[in-house]
C-alpha positions as CSV (number, residue, x, y, z in Angstrom):
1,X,90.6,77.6,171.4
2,X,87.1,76.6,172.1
3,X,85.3,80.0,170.7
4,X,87.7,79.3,167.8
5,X,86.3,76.6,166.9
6,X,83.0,77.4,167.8
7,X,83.9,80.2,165.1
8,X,85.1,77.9,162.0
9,X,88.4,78.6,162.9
10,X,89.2,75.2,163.1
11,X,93.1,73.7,164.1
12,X,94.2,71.2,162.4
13,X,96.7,68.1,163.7
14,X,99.4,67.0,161.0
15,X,97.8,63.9,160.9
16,X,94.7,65.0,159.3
17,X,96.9,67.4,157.0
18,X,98.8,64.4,155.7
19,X,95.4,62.4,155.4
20,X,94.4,65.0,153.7
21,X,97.2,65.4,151.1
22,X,97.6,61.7,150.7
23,X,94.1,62.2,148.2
24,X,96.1,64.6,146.0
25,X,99.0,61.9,146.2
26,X,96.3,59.1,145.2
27,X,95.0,61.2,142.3
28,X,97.9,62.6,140.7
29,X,99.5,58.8,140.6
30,X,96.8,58.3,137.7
31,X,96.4,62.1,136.7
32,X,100.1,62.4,136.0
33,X,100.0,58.5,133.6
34,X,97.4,60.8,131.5
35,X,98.5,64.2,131.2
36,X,102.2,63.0,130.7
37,X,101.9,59.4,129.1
38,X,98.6,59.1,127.2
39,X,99.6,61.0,124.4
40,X,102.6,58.8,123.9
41,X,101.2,55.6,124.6
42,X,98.3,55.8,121.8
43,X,100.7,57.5,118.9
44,X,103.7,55.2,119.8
45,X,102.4,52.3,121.0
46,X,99.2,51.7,119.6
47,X,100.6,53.6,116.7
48,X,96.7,55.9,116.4
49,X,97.1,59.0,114.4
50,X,98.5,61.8,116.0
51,X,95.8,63.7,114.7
52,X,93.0,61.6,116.5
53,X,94.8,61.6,119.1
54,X,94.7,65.3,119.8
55,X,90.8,65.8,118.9
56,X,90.5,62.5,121.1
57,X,92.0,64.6,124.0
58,X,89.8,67.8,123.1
59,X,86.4,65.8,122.9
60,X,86.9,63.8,126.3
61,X,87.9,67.3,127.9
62,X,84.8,69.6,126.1
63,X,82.4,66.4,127.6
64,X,84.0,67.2,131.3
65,X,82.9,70.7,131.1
66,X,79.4,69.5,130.7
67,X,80.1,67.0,133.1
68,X,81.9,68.1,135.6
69,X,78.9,71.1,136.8
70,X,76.4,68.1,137.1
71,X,78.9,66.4,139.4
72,X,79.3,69.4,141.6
73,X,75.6,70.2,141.2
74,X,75.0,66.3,142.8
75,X,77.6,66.6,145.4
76,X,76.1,70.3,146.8
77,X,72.8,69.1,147.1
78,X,73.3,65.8,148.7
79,X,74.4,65.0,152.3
80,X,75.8,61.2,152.2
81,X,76.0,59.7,155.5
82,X,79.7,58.9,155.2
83,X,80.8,62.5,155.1
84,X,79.4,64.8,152.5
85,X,82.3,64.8,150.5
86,X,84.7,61.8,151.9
87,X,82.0,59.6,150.7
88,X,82.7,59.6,147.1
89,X,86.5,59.0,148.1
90,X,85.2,55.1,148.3
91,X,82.5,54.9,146.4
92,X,84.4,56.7,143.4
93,X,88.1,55.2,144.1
94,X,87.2,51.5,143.3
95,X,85.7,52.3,140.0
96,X,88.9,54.7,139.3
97,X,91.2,51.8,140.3
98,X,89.6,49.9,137.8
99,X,88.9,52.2,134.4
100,X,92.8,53.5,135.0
101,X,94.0,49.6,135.0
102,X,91.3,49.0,131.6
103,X,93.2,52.1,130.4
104,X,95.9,50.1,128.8
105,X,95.2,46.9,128.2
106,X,97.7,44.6,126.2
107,X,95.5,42.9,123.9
108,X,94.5,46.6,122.4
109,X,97.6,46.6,120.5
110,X,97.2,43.8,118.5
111,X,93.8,44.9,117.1
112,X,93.0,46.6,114.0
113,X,92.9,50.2,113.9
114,X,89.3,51.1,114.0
115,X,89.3,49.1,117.3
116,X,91.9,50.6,118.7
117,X,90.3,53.8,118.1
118,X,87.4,52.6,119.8
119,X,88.4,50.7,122.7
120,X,90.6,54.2,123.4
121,X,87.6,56.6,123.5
122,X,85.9,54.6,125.4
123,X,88.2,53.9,127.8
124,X,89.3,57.1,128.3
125,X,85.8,58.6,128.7
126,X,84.9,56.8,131.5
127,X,88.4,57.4,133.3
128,X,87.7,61.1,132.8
129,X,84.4,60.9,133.9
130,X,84.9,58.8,137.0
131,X,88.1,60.4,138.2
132,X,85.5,64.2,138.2
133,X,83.9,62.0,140.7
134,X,86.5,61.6,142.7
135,X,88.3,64.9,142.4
136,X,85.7,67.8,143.0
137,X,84.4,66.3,146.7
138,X,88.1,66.1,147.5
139,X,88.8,69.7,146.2
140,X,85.9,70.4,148.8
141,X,87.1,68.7,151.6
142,X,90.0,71.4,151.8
143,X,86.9,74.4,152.5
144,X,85.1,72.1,154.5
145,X,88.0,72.0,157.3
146,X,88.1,74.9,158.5
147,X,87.7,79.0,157.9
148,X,91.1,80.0,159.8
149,X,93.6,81.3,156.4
150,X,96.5,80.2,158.0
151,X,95.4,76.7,158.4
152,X,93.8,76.8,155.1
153,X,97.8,77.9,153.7
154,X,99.6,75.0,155.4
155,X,96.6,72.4,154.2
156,X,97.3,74.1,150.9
157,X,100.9,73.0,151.1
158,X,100.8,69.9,152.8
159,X,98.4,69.0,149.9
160,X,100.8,70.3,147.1
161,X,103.4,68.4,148.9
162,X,101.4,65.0,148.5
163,X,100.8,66.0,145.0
164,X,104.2,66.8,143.4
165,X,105.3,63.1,145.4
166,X,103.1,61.7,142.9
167,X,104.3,63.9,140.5
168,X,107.8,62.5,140.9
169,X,107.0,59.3,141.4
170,X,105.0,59.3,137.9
171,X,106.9,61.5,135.7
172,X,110.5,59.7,137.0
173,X,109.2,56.3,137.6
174,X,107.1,55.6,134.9
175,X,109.8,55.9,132.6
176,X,112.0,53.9,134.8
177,X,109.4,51.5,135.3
178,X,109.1,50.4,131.5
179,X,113.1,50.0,131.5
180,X,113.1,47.8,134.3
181,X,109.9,45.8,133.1
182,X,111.6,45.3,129.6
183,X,115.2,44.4,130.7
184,X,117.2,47.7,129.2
185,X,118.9,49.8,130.9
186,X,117.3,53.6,132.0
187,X,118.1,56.3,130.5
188,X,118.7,58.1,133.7
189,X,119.4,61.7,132.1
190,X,115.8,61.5,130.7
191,X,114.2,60.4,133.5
192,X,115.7,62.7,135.9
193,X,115.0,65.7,133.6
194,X,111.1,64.7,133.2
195,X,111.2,64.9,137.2
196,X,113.5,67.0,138.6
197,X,111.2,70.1,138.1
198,X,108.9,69.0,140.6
199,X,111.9,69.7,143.7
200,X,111.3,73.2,144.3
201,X,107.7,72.2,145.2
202,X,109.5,70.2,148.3
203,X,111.3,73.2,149.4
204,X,109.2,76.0,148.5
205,X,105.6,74.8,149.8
206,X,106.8,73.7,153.5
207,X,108.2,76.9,153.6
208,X,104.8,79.2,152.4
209,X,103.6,80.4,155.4
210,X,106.9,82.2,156.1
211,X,107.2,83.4,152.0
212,X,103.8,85.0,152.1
213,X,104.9,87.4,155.1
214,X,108.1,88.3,153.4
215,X,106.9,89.1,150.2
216,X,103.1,89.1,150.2
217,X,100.6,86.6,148.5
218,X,101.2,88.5,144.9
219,X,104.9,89.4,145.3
220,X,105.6,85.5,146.0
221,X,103.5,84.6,143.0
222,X,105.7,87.3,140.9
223,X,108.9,85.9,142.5
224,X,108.1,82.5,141.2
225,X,107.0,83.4,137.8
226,X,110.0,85.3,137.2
227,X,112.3,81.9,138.2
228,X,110.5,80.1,136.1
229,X,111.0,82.4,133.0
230,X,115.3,82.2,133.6
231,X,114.4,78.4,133.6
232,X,113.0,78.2,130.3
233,X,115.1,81.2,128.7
234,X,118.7,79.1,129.4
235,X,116.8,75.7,128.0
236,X,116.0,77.6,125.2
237,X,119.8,78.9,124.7
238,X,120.9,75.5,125.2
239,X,118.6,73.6,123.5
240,X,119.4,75.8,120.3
241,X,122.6,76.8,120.6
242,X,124.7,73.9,122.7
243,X,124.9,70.4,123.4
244,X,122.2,69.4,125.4
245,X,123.8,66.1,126.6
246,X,127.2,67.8,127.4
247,X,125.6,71.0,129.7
248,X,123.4,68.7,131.1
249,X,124.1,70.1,134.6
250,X,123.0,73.3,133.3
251,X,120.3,71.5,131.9
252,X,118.7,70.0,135.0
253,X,119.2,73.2,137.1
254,X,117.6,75.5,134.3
255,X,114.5,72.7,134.5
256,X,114.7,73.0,138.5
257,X,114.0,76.8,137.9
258,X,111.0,75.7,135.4
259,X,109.6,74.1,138.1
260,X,109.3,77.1,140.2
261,X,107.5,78.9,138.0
262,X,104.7,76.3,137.3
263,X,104.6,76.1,140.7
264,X,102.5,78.9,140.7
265,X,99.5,76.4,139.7
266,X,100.0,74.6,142.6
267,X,99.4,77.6,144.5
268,X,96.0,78.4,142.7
269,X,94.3,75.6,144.8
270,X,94.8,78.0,147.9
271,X,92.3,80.5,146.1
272,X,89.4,78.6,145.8
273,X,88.5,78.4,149.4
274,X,89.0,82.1,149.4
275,X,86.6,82.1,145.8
276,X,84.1,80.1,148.3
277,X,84.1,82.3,150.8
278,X,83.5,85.0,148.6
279,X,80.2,83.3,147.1
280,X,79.0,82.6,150.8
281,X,79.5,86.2,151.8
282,X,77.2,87.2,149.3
283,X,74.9,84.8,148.9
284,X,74.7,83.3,151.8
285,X,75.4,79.4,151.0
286,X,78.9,77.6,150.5
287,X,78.6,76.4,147.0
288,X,82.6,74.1,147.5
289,X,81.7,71.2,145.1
290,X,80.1,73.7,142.9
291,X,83.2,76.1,142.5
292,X,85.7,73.2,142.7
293,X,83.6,72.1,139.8
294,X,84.3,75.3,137.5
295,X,88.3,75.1,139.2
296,X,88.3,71.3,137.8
297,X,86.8,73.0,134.5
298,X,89.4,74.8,134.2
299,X,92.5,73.0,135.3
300,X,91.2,70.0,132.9
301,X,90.8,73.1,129.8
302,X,94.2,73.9,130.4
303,X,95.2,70.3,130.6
304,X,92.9,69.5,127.3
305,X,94.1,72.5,125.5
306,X,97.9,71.2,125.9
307,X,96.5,67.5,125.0
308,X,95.0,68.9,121.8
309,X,97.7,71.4,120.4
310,X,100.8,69.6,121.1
311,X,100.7,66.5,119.0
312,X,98.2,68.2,115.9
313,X,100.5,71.2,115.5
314,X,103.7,68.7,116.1
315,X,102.1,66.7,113.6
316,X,101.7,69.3,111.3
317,X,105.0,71.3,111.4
318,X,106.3,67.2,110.9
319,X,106.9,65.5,114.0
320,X,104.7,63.0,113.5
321,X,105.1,60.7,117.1
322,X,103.7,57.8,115.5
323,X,105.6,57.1,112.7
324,X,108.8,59.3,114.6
325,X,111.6,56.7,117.0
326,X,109.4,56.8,120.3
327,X,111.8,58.6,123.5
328,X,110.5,55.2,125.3
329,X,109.9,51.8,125.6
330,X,107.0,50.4,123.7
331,X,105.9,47.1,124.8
332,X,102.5,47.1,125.6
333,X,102.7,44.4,129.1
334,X,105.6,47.0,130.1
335,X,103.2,50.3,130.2
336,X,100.1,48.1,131.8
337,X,102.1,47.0,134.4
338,X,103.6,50.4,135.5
339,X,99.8,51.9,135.1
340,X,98.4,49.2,137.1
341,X,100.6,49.4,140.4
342,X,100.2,53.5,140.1
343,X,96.2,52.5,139.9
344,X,96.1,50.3,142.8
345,X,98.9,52.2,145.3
346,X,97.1,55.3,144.8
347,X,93.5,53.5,145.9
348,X,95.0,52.2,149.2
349,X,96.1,56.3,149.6
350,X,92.5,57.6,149.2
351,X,91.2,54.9,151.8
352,X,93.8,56.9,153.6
353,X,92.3,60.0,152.9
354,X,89.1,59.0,153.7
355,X,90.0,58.0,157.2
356,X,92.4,61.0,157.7
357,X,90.3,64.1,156.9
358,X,87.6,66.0,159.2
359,X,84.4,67.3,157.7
360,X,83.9,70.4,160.0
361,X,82.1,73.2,157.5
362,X,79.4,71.6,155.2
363,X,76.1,73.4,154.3
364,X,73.0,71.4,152.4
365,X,71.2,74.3,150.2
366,X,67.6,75.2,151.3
367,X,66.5,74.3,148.0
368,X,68.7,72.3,145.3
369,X,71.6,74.0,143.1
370,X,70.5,74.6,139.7
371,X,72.6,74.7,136.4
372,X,71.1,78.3,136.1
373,X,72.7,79.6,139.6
374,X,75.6,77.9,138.7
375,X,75.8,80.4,135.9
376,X,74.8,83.6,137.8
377,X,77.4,82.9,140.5
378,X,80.3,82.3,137.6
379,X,78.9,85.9,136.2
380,X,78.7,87.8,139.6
381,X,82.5,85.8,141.0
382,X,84.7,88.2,139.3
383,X,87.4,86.6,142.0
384,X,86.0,83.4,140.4
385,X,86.7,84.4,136.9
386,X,89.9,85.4,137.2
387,X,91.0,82.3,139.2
388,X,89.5,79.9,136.9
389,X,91.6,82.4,133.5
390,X,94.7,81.7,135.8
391,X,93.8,78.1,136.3
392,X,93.8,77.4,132.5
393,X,96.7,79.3,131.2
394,X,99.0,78.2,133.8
395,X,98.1,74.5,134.0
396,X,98.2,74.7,129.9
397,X,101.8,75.9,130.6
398,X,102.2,72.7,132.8
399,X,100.8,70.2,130.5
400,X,101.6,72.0,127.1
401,X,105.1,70.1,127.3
402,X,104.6,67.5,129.6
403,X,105.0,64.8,127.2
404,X,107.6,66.5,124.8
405,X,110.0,67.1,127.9
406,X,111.3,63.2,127.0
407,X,112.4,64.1,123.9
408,X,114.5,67.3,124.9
409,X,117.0,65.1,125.9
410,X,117.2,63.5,122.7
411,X,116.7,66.6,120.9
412,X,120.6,66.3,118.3
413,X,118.8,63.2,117.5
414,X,116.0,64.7,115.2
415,X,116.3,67.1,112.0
416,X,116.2,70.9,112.3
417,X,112.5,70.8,112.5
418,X,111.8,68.4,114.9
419,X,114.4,70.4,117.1
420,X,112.6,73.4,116.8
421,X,109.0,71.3,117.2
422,X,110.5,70.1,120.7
423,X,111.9,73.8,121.9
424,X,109.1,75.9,121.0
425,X,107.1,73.0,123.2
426,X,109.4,73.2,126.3
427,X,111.0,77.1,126.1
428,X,109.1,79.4,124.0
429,X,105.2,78.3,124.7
430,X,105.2,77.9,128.9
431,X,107.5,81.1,128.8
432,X,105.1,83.6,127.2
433,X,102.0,81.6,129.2
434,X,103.7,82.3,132.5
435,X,103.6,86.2,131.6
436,X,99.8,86.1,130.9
437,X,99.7,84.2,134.4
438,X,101.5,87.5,136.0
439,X,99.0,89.9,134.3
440,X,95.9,87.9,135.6
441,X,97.6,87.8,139.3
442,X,97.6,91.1,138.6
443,X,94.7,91.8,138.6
444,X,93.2,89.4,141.4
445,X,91.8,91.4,144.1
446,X,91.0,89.5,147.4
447,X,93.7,90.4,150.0
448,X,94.5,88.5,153.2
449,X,92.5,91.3,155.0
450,X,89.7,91.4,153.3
451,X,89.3,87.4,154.1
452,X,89.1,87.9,157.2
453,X,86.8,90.6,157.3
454,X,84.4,88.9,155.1
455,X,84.9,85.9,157.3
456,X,84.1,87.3,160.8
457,X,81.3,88.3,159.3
458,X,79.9,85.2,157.7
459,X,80.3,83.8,161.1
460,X,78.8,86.7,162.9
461,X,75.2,86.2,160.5
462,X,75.4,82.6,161.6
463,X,75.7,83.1,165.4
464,X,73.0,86.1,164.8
465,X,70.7,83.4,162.9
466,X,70.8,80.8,166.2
């Protein structure tokens, strides 16, 4: 054990696992209220053009790619004395708390529209841009732990685990949580389908280490992608052909099956360490916040992508959701509330984090990262590349229908195009995404083997270098 970790190969206890994973809980608590809620809240709430709303979404996003390469950039070349990534855990999580809390204020609705428009680019600005700070050093913990690829897989999943809790919580309770907090009754069917696609990531990710050996790191990912394409196929056959409210068991199972075919994203995050090992086997230095920087790029294109096309081309095909009967609640105290208690729960989680997670592999550069290196190590990471393609096109298949999925339920309620609006957003769109995702797995090449070649060696250059 001892020339283990003398190696990198570091074991891990459960409790700094799950101190680990309680970050992704923390962050997806408020991630999950924007990709799944934002959307809804300005067009139905605040009643701001669709439109805006969309380009809103797209601007914020195209700011983070700028942004997000000066964070990692920072975050490579510094070495807090707190940890040199569990620092920005505390020092970012309070501001977080408090631009996810400003993110709704109740007052906003009853100002004129120009303000409204304001006080929502501003606000979501800074929440984008503070919540970077706060995601790519916790990205890097996970490389900074240890080298060992079996460890790295069940961090993986204990992580994933954490994450699709606060995916549940959010995509189900949030909906819930306006009922309750406006005195009507929950439309359980709605809330239920919004969630229940998250379950396979409770059964599935406990369960990688022994999925991988049966059918291989690509064969799992193929499985999964071809469950998830069933899913959407029979939603699609319901959705246009059948009642939606009277197969509604069929209904929730075909969504169950969705859900393990998105899956696949949460898988992604267990490539990056191998990305980062990659870059350090050529190059010599372990650039983590700099390629979970590009990873964050790319998840949040995906995510901005979906943000952008969903309500413009809804809007123009005529589903307009701000003029349309809103899927949920829209008293303004009712959605502040419910944002608020996600904001502060999920800051008393990344204390947690903080306190639960090791800081075992951590390299300052020689000489500072610059925005020019950061370039020639995204051109010379093919791996990189194609993680970072798979990254967007699978989270945009995540995210493309995210806030759509509450009107599915509802979907006899609208006219023939509005029906259609809502299907090709939750069947037709994720379905053909999740086949570009199989081509670019495809073509990934890093094997299991490899890894641990490139590895040994790494480690072998730094016990020759002492």
């Amino acid at each position: 054990m001892a020339n283990e970790v003398n190696n990198g190969y570091y074991k891990l206890s459960w409790g700094q696992r799950i101190g680990f994973g309680s970050g992704d809980l923390a962050q997806n608590l408020i991630f999950q209220t924007v990709a799944c809620f934002l959307m809804l809240y300005l067009c139905t709430v605040l009643k701001i053009n669709p439109g805006f709303v969309s380009g809103l979404i797209l601007g914020v996003r195209l700011l983070d790619c700028f942004w997000s390469p000066v964070v990692g950039k920072y975050i490579d070349n510094h070495n807090p004395k707190l940890g040199k990534y569990r620092t920005y855990l505390l020092y970012g999580g309070i501001p977080l708390t408090v631009a996810a809390c400003f993110l709704m204020l109740p007052a906003v609705a009853t100002w004129g529209m120009t303000w409204k428009i304001v006080y929502a680019t501003v606000s979501y600005t800074l929440l984008s841009m503070i919540y970077s700070v706060v995601n790519i050093p916790y990205g890097s913990i996970m490389a900074s732990m240890t080298r060992d690829n079996d460890e790295v897989l069940i961090l993986t999943s204990t992580r994933m685990v954490c994450a699709n809790i606060g995916q549940i919580i959010v995509q189900a309770g949030f909906p819930i949580g306006l009922a309750m907090t406006v005195g009507i009754a929950v439309d359980w069917n709605q809330a239920v389908f919004m969630a229940i696609g998250t379950i396979p990531a409770f059964i599935i990710l406990p369960l990688l280490p022994v999925l991988k050996k049966l059918f291989g790191k690509k064969g799992l990912y193929y499985l999964l992608l071809c469950v998830g394409l069933v899913g959407f196929i029979t939603l699609f056959i319901i959705g246009k052909f059948f009642d939606v409210q009277k197969c509604n068991v069929i209904v929730q199972g075909a969504k169950v099956l969705t859900g393990v075919g998105l899956l696949v994203g949460s898988l992604m995050w267990a490539l990056v360490p191998e990305v980062i090992t990659d870059a350090e086997y050529r190059t010599g230095n372990r650039p983590a916040a700099t390629v979970n920087a590009l990873a964050g790029v790319a998840f949040k294109a995906g995510f901005s992508l979906a943000g952008f096309i969903t309500p413009w081309v809804m809007n123009l095909i005529g589903f307009n959701l701000a003029s349309e009967e809103s899927s949920l609640p829209t008293d303004p105290k009712a959605w502040f509330t419910v944002t608020c208690i996600f904001a502060v729960v999920g800051f008393v989680l990344l204390t947690l984090c903080f306190l639960g997670s090791k800081e075992n592999i951590t390299t300052t550069p020689e000489k500072p990262v610059s925005f020019k290196e950061m370039w020639e190590e995204f051109k010379a990471n093919k791996c990189l590349q194609l993680v970072l393609s798979i990254f967007i096109v699978v989270f945009l298949a995540s995210f493309i229908s995210a806030p759509v999925n509450a009107y599915y339920t509802h979907i006899a309620d609208y006219n023939p195009t509005v029906q259609n609006a809502i299907l090709v957003f939750t069947t037709i769109i994720p379905a053909i995404l999740l086949v570009v995702v199989g081509y670019l797995v495809f073509k990934y090449p890093l094997t299991d083997e490899r890894l641990d070649e490139m590895n040994k060696e790494i480690e072998a250059r730094h016990n020759a270098a002492k």
